[in-house]
C-alpha positions, 0 to 999 in steps of 0.5 A, spaced: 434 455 477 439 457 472 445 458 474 446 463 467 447 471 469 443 474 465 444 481 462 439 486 465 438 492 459 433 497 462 439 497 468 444 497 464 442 504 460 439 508 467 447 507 468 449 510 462 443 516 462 446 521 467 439 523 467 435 520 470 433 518 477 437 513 479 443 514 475 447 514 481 444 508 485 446 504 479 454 507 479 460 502 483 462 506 489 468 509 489 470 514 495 477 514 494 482 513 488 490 515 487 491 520 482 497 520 476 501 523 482 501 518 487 496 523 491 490 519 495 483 523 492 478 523 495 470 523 493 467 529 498 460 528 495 461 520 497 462 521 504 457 520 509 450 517 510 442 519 509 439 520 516 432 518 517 429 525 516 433 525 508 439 529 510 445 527 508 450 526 514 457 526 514 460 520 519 466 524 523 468 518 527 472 516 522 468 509 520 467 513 511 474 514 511 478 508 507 481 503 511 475 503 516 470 499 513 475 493 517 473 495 523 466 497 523 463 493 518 458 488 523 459 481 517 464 479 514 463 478 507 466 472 503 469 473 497 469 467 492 474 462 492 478 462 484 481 456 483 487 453 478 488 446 479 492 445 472 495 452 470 495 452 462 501 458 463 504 462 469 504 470 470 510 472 474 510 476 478 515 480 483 513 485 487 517 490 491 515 489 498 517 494 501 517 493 509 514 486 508 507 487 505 504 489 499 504 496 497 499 499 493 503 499 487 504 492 487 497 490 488 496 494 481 501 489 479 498 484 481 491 486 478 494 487 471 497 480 472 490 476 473 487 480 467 493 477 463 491 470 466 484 470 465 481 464 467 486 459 465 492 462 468 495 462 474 499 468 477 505 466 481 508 471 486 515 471 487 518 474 494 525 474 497 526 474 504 521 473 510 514 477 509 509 480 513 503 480 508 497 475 509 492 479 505 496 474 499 489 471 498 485 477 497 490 480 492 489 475 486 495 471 489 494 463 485 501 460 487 506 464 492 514 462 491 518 464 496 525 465 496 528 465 502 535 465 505 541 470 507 544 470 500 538 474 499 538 479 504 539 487 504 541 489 497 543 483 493 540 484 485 545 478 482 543 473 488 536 475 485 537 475 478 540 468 479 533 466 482 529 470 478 533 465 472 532 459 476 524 460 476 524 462 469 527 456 468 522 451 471 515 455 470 517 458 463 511 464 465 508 467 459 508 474 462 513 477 467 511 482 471 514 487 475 514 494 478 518 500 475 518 503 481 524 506 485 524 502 490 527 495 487 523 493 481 526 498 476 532 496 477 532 488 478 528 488 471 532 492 467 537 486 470 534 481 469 531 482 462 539 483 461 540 477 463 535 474 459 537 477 453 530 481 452 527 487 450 522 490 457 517 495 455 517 499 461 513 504 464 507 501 462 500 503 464 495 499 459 495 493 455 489 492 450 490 485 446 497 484 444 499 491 444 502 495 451 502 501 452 508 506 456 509 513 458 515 516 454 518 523 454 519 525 461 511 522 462 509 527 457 508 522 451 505 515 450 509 509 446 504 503 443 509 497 442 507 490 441 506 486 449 513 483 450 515 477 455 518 482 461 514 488 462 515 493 467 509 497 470 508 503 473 503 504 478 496 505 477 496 500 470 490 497 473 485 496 478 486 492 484 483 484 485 477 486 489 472 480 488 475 474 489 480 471 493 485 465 491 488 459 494 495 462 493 498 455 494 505 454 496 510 452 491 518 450 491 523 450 485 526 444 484 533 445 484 538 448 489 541 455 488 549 457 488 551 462 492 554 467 487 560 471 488 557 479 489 561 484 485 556 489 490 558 489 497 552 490 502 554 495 507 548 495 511 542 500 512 544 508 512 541 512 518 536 516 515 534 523 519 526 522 519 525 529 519 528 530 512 523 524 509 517 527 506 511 526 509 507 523 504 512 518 504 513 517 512 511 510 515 512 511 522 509 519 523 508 522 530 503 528 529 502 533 534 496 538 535 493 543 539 493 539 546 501 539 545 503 543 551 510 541 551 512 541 545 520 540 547 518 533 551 514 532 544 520 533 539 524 529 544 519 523 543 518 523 535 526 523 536 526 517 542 522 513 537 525 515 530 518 517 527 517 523 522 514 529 525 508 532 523 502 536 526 495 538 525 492 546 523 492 549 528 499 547 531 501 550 524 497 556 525 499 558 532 507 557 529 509 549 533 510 545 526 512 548 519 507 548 514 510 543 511 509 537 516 501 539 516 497 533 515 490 533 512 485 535 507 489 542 506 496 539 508 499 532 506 494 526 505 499 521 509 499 513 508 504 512 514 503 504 516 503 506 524 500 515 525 500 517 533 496 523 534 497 527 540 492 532 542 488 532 536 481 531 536 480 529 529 477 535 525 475 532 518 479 535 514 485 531 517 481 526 518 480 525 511 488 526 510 490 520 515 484 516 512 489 510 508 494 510 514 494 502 517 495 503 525 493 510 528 494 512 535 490 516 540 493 520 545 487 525 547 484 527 555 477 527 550 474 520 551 469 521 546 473 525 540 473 524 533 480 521 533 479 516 539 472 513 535 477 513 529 484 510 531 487 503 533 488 504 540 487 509 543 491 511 551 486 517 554 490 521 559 495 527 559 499 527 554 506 530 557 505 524 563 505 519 557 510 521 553 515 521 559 512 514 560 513 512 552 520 515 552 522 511 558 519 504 555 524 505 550 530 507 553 529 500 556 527 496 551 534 498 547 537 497 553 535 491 554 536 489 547 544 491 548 545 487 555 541 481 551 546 482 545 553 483 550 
């Protein structure tokens, strides 16, 4: 047998004739997509399943919403390993890592940086500080650099710079490659190309060629220039690495960085009220609904654990929440890295909005709900006694933590 993939032109034409039978079938499936926005999208008509009668189900528990597939999925499949003994040239890569993990942001970033390598190039992921994130692999990660040390810790973009100086140094990477982003990128870029005395294109979505193209006029405009060495990119400027995985070998700079003298002192982290932080930005999110009875011990909680309150409908509708803290289909679509439902079933409609969510938390009395089938971890029992227990943990825990530190 040849090893030569070979172009079939009767299914590449029933995928661009809408109208014929199997038009769909020969479409990819996509289910879920980000908006220009920022905002999850979802495809309703995607979601469910043919029965064996040929009706169309929808599947509530949970396991047709995006990220469950991991859960559900019986075989794991086993992507092809891309690999790069000798590197023709480097594409840099500085990803902002928020909460020590790739962010949706960075993973376009990085998807954008293997089209650039092609198959001759390496991309090289540069990361400051200790990480959380082991999906490297599976994110089109080639050589991963970490810079690990004090000098790095908290808000320390000259420290940053001079590293990011000493890596160009060595590796001299075609492309560098950053998030214009308002959570570190942005700024460490314009930084860091004014340190190398270069012009970035910023705000960059698509590459064609040699050519970039960015937004321009408060994003109302788009801008062609020439594709320079120092590029900033906003989200969604290219799809994510989903077909291969990659070695991600580790590599170290050759020489020893000097500690700089900062001009910028760090004076740590400032308390934030979780419940001014919006909803779609919240990564720890307590959400109540209509098995709350105590909503007092409720709010005491989400206070004791310093979580982003937020509530289903019928919690909003019977007047508990604000209608600003309700979360589904008809309220927020959230991307919380851990979501604890308290006393709520599991209606689609917020089923579908918690579907990028990381961890979800069950507290229900209802063992065969569609939110036990769809969370992480579920507890079954009353909610008012596992509150009063969860509050009680955590006082312990920090007393514990301020004996220890004494």
């Amino acid at each position: 047998m040849s090893d030569i993939i070979r172009r079939d032109p009767r299914a590449e034409w029933i995928a661009r004739n809408r109208l014929h039978p199997l038009h769909a079938a020969m479409q990819p499936l996509q289910h879920s997509w980000m908006g220009p926005n920022g905002v999850i999208r979802k495809n309703v008509h995607g979601v469910g399943f043919i029965g064996p009668n040929g009706i169309k189900r929808i599947d509530r528990s949970g396991a047709q919403q995006g990220g469950a597939a991991k859960r559900t999925a019986a075989i794991e499949v086993q992507l092809p390993l891309h690999q790069v003994p000798a590197p023709a040239f480097y594409i840099n890569v500085v990803p902002d890592m928020v909460g020590g993990r790739l962010s949706s942001h960075d993973r376009d970033l990085l998807g954008l940086a293997r089209q650039l390598a092609g198959n001759d190039g390496a991309v090289l992921a540069v990361v400051f500080g200790e990480h959380k994130e082991s999906a490297f692999a599976t994110a089109g990660v080639d050589r991963l650099l970490v810079l690990d040390g004090r000098e790095f810790d908290g808000y320390s973009p000259e420290q940053r710079v001079q590293g990011l100086r000493a890596v160009d140094n060595q590796f001299n990477p075609r492309h560098w490659l950053l998030p214009d982003s308002r959570s570190g990128g942005g700024e460490l870029g314009r930084r860091f190309a004014a340190s190398l005395k270069e012009r970035p294109a910023t705000r960059v979505w698509q590459i064609k060629g040699d050519e970039c193209i960015g937004r321009a006029g408060a994003g109302r405009e788009d801008l062609a220039r020439p594709l320079p060495r120092l590029i900033l990119a906003a989200a969604e400027c290219a799809d994510p690495v989903s077909d291969t995985r990659h070695e991600v070998l580790p590599v170290e700079l050759s020489t020893s960085l000097a500690r700089s003298l900062p001009r910028i002192e760090d004076l740590g982290a400032v308390a934030v009220d979780p419940a001014a932080i919006p909803m779609a930005e919240a990564e720890f999110i307590f959400s109540g609904g209509n098995g709350v009875k105590d909503w007092a011990l409720f709010h005491q909680t989400a206070a004791a654990l310093g979580a982003t309150e937020g509530a289903s409908r019928v919690a909003v509708d019977d007047g508990f929440m604000a209608r600003d803290r309700q979360v589904g289909a008809s309220g927020t679509w959230v991307t919380a890295r851990v979501y604890v439902a308290v006393g709520i079933s599991g209606a689609i409609q917020h089923l579908q909005g918690i579907g990028a969510c990381d961890k979800v938390v069950a507290i229900n009395l209802d063992p065969g709900c569609d939110m036990i089938k769809r969370a992480d971890l579920s507890v079954i029992g009353e909610s008012a006694a596992i509150l009063q227990a969860l509050i009680a943990a955590v006082e312990a825990y920090r007393n514990g933590a301020k004996r220890d530190a004494a």
